[in-house]
N, C-alpha and C positions, 0 to 999 in steps of 0.2 A: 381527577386527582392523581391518575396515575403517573408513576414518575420513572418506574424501572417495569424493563417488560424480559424476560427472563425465557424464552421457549426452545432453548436451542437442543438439536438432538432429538427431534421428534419427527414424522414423518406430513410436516404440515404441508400442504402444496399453497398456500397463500394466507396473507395476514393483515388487514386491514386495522391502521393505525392511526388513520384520517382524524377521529375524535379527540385521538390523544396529544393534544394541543400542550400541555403540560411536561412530555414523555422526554426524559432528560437520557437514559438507559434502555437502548435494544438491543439485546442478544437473541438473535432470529438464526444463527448457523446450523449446520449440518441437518438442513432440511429438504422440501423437494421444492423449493417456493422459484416460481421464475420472474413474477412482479411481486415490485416494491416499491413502494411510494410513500416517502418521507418530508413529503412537500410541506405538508401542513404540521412537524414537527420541527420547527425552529428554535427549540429548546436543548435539541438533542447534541449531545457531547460523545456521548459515545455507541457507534455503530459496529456490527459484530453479524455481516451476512453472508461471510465466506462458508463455502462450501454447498451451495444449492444448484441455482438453474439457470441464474441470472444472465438476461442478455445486456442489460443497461440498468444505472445505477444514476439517479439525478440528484446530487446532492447540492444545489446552487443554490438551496434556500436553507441549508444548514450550515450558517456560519460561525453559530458555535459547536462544531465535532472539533474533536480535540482526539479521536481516536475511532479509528477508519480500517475496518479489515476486510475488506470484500474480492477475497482469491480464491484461491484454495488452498488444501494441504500437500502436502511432500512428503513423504516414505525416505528419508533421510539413509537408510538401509541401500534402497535400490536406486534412490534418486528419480521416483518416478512422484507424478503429479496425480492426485485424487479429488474429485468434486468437480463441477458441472458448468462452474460460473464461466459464461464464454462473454464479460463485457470487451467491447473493443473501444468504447471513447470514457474517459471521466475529464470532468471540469471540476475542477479544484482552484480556481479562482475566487470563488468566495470564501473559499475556507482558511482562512489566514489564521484560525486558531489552531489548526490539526496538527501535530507533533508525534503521532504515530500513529501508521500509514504501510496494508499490507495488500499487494495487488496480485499476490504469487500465482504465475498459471493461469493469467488471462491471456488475450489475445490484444494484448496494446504495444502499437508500432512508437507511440508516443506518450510523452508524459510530462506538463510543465508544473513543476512546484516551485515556481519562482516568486508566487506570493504567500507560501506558507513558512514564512522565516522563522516560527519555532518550533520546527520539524525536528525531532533529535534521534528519529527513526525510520528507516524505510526499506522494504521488503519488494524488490521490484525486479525477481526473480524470473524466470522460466516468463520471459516476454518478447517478442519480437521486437524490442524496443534498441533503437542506433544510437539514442544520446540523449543524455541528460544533464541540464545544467544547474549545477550546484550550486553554485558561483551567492545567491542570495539566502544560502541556509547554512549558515554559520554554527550554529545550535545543533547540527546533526552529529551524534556519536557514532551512529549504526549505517552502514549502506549494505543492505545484502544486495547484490544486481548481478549475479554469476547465471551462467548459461541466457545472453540474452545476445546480442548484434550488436554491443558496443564495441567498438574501434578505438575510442579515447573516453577516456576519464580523468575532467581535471576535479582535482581535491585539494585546492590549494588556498581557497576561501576557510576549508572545512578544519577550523586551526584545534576544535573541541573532539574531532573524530577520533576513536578509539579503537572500529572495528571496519574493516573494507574486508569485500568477500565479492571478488570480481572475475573467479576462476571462469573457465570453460565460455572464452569471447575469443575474438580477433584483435584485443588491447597487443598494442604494439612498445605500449613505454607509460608506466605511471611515474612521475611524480611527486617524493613523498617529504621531502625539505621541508616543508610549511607543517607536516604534521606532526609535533613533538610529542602528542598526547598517543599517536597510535600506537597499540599495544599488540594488534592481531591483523595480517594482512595476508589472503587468503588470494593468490593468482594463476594459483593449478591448471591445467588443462590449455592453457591457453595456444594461440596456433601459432604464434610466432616464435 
């Protein structure tokens, strides 16, 4: 019967959730957990495991998450990165319902969210990541993706976007015509 699982902030090193077939609600953060296994949790909406030990995250049998934070945090102060989570692949292909989406301070060269079209947030910071296409997430208001290896950013699908935060790359020329709704456009540091 359980529905919401609540343990974030504690010093758990692992949590087995296999029974909780039911389990709509994890908030598992700021722990010392390095597996996770949310396979047999296909109810679940919302995920909440940023900050632990994580090498890998399988979420292909959760396709209703609708909100996804498995990075880390940021010292916004120093601009430095804290917490452990070193995944380097996610598949978000089944997840066509997630619409926010935080990867901050992992180790991903890559990243397709080309089938989560009601994405309207995303947090894909501090990543070794060269490019990301937008182009089928229409719905997105938020892109933070500053200090990562992108070269180009098109945002020209992105007609609802509000806030780009793309500072501290090798972006050479954005694009901002199509976006009438932007209010905040963040491209500090960059090297050209």
């Amino acid at each position: 019967k359980l529905e919401e699982l609540w343990v974030f902030g504690n010093s758990l090193k692992s949590i087995d959730v296999s029974n909780n077939k039911l389990l709509k609600s994890l908030l598992c953060n700021f722990n010392d957990i390095d597996k996770l296994n949310v396979s047999n949790n296909s109810n679940l909406v919302t995920l909440w495991c940023h900050n632990n030990y994580l090498q890998e995250l399988d979420i292909s049998k959760n396709s209703k998450i609708s909100q996804l934070l498995c990075g880390n945090s940021i010292d916004i102060n120093t601009n430095t990165i804290f917490g452990d989570n070193t995944i380097t692949h996610l598949d978000l292909t089944n997840n066509i319902n997630l619409q926010e989406f935080s990867c901050l301070g992992l180790n991903l060269s890559s990243i397709d969210i080309s089938k989560c079209s009601l994405l309207y947030n995303i947090e894909c910071s501090h990543n070794p990541i060269e490019s990301i296409d937008f182009s089928n997430n229409v719905a997105l208001k938020e892109i933070y993706a500053h200090h990562t290896n992108m070269k180009n950013i098109d945002i020209s699908k992105n007609v609802n976007l509000k806030l780009l935060e793309c500072g501290y790359n090798d972006i050479e020329s954005i694009n901002i015509c199509q976006n009438k709704k932007l209010e905040k456009l963040w491209c500090s540091g960059t090297q050209q």
